[in-house]
VONUFI-490493 format. One line per 4 residues: number of its first residue (from 1); their letters; for each residue x negated, y negated, z negated of N, C-alpha, C. Coordinates in Angstrom, 1 decimal. Layout:
VONUFI-490493
NUM> a> X,Y,Z,X,Y,Z,X,Y,Z ~ ...
//
This chain:
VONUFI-490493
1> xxxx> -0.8,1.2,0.0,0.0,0.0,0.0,-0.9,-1.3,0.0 ~ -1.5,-1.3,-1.0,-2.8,-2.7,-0.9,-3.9,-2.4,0.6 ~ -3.9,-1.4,0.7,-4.5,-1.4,2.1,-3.6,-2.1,3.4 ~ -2.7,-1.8,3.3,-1.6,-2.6,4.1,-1.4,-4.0,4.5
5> xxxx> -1.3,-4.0,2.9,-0.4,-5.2,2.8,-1.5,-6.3,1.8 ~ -2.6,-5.7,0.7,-2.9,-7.1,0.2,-2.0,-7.2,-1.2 ~ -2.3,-7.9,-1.7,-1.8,-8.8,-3.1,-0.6,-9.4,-2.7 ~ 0.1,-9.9,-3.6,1.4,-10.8,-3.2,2.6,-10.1,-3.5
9> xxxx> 3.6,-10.9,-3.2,5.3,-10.4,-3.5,6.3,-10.5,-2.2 ~ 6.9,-9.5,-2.5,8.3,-8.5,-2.1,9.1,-9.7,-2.7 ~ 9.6,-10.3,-1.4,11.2,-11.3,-1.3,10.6,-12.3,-2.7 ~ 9.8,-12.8,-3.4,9.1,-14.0,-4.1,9.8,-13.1,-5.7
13> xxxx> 9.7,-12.4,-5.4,9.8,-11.4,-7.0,8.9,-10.9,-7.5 ~ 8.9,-9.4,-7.0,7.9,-8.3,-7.3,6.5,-8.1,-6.7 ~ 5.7,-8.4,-7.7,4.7,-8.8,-7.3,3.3,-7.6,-7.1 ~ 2.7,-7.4,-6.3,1.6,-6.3,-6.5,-0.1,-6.8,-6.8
17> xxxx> -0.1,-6.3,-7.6,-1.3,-6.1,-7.8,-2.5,-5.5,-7.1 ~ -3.6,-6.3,-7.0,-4.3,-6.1,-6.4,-6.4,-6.1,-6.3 ~ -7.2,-5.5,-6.2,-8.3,-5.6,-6.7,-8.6,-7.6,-6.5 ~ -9.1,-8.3,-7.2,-9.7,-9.0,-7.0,-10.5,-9.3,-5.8
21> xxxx> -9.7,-10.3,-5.4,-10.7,-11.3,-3.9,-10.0,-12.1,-3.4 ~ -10.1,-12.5,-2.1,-9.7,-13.8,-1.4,-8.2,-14.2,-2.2 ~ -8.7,-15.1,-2.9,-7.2,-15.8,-3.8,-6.9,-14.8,-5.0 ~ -6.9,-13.7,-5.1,-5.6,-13.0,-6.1,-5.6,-13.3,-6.9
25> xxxx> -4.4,-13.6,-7.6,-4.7,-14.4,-9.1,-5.0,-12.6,-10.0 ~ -4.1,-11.7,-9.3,-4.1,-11.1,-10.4,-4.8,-9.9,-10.2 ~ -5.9,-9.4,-11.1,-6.5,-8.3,-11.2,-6.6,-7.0,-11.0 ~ -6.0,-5.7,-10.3,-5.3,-4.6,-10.7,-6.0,-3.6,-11.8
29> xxxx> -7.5,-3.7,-11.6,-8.4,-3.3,-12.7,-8.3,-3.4,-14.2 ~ -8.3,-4.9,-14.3,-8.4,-5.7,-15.1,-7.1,-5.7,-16.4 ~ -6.1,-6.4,-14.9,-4.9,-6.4,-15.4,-4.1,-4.8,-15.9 ~ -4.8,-3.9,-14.9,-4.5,-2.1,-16.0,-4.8,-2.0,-17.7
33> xxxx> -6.0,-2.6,-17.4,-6.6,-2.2,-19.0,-6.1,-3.3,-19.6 ~ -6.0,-4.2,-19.3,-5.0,-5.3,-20.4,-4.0,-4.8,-21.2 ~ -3.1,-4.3,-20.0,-1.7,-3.8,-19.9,-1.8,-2.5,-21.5 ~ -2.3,-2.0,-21.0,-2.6,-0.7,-21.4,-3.8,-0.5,-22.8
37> xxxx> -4.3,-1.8,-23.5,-4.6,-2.1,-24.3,-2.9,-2.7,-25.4 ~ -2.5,-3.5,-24.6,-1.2,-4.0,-25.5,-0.8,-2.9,-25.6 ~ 0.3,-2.3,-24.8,1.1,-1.3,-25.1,0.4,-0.5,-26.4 ~ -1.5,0.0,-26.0,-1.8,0.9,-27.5,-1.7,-0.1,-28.8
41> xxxx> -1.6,-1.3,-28.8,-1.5,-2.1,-30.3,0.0,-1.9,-30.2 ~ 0.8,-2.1,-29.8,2.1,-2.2,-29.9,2.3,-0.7,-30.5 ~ 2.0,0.2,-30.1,2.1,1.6,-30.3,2.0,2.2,-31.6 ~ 0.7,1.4,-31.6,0.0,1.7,-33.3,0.8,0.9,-34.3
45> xxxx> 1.3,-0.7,-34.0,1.7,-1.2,-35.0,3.5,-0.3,-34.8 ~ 4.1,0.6,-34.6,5.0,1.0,-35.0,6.1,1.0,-34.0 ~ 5.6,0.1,-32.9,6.9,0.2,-31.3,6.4,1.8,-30.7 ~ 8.1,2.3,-30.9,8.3,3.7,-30.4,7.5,3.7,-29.0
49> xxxx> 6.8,5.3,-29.0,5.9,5.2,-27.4,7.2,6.2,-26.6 ~ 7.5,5.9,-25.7,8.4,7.0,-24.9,8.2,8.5,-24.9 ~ 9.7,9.2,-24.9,9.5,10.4,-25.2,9.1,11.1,-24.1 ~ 8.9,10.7,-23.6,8.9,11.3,-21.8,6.9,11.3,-22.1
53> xxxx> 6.0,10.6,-22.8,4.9,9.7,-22.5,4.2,10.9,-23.6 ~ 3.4,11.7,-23.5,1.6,12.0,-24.2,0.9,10.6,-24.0 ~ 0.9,9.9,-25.6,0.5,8.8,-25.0,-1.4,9.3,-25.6 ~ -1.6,10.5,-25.8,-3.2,11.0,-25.9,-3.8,11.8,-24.6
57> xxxx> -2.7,12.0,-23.7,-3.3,12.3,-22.2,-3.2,11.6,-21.0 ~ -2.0,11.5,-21.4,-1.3,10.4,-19.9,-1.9,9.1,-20.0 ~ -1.7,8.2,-18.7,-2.3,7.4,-18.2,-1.3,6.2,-17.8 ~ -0.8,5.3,-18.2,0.0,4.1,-17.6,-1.1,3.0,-16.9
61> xxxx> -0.9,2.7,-15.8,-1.9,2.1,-14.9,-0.7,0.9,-14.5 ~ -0.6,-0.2,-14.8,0.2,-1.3,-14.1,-0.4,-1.8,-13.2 ~ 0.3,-1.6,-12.0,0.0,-2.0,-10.5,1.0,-3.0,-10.0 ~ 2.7,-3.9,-10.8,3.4,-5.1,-10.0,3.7,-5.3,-11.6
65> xxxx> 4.8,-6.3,-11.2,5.2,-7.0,-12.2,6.2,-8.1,-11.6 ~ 7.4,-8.5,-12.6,8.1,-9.3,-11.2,8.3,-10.4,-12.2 ~ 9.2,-11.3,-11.8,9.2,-12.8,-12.1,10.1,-12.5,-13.4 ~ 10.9,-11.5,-13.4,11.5,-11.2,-14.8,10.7,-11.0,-15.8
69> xxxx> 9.8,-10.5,-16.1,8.9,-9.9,-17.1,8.5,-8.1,-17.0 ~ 9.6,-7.6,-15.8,9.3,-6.1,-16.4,7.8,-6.0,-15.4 ~ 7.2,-4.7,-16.5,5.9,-4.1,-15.3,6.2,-2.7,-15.0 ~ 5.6,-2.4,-14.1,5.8,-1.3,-13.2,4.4,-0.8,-13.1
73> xxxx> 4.2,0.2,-13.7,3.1,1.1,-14.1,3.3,2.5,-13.1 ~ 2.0,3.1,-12.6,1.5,4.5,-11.8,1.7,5.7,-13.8 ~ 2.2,6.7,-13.6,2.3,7.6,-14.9,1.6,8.4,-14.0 ~ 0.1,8.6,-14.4,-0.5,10.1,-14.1,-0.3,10.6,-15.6
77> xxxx> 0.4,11.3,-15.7,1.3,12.6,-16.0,0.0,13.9,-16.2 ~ -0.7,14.1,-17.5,-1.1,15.5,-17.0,-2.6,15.3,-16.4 ~ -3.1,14.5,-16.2,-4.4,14.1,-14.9,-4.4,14.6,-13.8 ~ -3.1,14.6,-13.3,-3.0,14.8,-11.8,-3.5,14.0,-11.0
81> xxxx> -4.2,14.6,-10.2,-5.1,14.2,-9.4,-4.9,13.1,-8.2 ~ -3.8,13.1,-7.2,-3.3,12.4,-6.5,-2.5,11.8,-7.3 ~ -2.6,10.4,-6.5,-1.6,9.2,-7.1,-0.5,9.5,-6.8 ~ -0.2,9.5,-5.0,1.0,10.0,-4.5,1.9,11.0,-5.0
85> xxxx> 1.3,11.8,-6.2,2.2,12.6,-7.2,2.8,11.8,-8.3 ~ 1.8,11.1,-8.5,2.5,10.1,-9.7,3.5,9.2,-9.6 ~ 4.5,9.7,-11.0,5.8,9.0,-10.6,5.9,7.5,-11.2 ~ 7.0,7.1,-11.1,6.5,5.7,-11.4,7.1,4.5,-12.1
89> xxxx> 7.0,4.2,-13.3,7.8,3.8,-15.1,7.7,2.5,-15.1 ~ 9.1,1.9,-15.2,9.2,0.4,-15.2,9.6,0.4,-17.1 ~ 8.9,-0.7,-17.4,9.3,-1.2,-18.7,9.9,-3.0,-18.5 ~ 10.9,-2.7,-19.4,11.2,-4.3,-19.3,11.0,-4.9,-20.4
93> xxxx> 10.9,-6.2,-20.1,10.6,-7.2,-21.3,11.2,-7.0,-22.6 ~ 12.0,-6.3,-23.0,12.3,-6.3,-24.0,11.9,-4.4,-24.6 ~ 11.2,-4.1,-23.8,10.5,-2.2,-24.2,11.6,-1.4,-23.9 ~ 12.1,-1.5,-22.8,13.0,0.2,-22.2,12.1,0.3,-21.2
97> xxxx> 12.4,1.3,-21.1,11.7,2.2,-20.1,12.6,3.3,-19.3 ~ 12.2,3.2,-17.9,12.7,4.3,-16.8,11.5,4.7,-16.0 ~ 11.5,6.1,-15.9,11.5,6.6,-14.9,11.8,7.2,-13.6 ~ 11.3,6.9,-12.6,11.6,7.2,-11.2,10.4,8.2,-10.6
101> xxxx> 11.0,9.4,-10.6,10.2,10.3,-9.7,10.3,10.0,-8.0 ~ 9.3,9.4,-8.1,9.2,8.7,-6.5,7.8,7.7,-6.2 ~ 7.2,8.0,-5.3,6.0,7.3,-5.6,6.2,5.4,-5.1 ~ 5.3,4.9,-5.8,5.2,3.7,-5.7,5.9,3.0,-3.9
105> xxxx> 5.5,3.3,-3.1,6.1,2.9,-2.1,7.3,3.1,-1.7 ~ 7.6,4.6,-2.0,9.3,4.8,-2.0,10.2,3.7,-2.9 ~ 9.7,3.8,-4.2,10.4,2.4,-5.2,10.6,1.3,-4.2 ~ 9.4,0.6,-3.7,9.7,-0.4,-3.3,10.8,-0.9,-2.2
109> xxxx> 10.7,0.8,-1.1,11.5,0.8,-0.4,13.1,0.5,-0.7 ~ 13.3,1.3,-1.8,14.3,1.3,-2.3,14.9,0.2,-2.9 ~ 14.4,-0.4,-3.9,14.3,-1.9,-4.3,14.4,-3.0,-3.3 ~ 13.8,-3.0,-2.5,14.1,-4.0,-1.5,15.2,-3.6,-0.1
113> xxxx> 15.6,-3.0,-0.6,16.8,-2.5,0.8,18.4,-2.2,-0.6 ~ 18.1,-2.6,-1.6,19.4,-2.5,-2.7,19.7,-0.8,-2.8 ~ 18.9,0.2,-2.4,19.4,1.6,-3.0,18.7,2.0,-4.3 ~ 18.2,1.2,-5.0,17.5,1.9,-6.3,18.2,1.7,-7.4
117> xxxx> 18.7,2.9,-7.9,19.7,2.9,-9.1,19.0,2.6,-10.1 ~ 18.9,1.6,-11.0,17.7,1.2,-12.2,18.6,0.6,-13.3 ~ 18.7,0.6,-14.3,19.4,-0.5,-14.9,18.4,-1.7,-15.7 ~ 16.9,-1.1,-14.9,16.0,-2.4,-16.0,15.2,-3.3,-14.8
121> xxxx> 15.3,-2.4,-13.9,14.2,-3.2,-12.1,15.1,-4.5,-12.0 ~ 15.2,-5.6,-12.4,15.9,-6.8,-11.9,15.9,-7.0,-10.4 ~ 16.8,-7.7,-10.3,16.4,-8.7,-8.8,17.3,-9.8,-9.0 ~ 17.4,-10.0,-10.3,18.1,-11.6,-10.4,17.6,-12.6,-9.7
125> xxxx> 16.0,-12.6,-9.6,15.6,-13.7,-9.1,14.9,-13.5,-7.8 ~ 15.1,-12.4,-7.2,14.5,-12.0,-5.7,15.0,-12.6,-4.6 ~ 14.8,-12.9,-3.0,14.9,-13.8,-2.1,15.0,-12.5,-1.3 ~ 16.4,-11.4,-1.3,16.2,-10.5,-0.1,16.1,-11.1,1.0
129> xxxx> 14.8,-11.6,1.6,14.8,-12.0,2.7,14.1,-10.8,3.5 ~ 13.7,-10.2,2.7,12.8,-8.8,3.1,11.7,-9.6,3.7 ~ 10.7,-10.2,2.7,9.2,-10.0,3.6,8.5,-10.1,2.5 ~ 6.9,-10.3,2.9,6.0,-10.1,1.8,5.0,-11.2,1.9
133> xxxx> 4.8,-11.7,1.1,3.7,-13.2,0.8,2.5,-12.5,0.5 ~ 1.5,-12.9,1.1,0.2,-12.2,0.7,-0.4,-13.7,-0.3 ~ -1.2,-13.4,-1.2,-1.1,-14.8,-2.4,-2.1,-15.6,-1.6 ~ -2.6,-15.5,-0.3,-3.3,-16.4,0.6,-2.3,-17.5,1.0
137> xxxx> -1.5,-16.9,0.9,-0.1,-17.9,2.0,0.6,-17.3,3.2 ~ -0.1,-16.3,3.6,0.4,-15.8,5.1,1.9,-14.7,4.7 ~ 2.8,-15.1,5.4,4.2,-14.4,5.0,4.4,-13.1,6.2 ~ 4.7,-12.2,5.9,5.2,-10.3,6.5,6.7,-11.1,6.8
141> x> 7.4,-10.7,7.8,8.8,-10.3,8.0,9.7,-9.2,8.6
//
């Protein structure tokens, strides 16, 4: 997907993460281990970890994030080896959590075409105009 397409947001929402360079504000490296530092203080100080989650093997890797506050984390599950196996866990601002067995590009497919049954993926504030802003400026349609 970042081979594709680059850093930037899906209809001025959902935003992807992306290695550091030309412009990106946001990290995907970086911004993983951030992510995934909070969640373990939050964990430790007493916020329930999901029951679905080994949170001593598994791996939450946040790869978007959208203008609502939820992030959208890769769950390697197990240390499975391909990503493309890994399914893929939205938390929202306020700590629910879903799962969608589907890999990262199917979601987005889904999400941006209105078939993704979620009750925490917003698109309150999305622009379905269906295209994609690379954080350079250059706009997909």
């Amino acid at each position: 997907m970042v081979a594709n397409f680059g850093g930037g947001s899906f209809d001025s929402h959902l935003w992807i993460h992306a290695p550091r360079g030309d412009g990106e504000p946001y990290d995907l490296a970086d911004g993983a281990a951030e992510r995934m530092e909070a969640l373990c203080l939050l964990w430790q100080a007493g916020e329930g970890v999901p029951s679905w989650l080994d949170a001593r093997r598994d791996k939450l890797i946040a790869w978007a994030s959208t203008g609502n506050g939820e992030c959208i984390y890769w769950w390697n599950a197990r240390g499975q080896a391909s990503a493309d196996d890994w399914p893929v866990a939205v938390q929202s601002i306020d700590g629910d959590w879903e799962v969608f067995e589907m890999s990262s590009s199917d979601l987005l497919l889904a999400w941006v075409t209105g078939c993704l049954r979620t009750e925490l993926l917003s698109a309150d504030f999305a622009h379905f105009s269906h295209s994609f802003s690379h954080y350079d400026g250059r706009i997909l349609e």
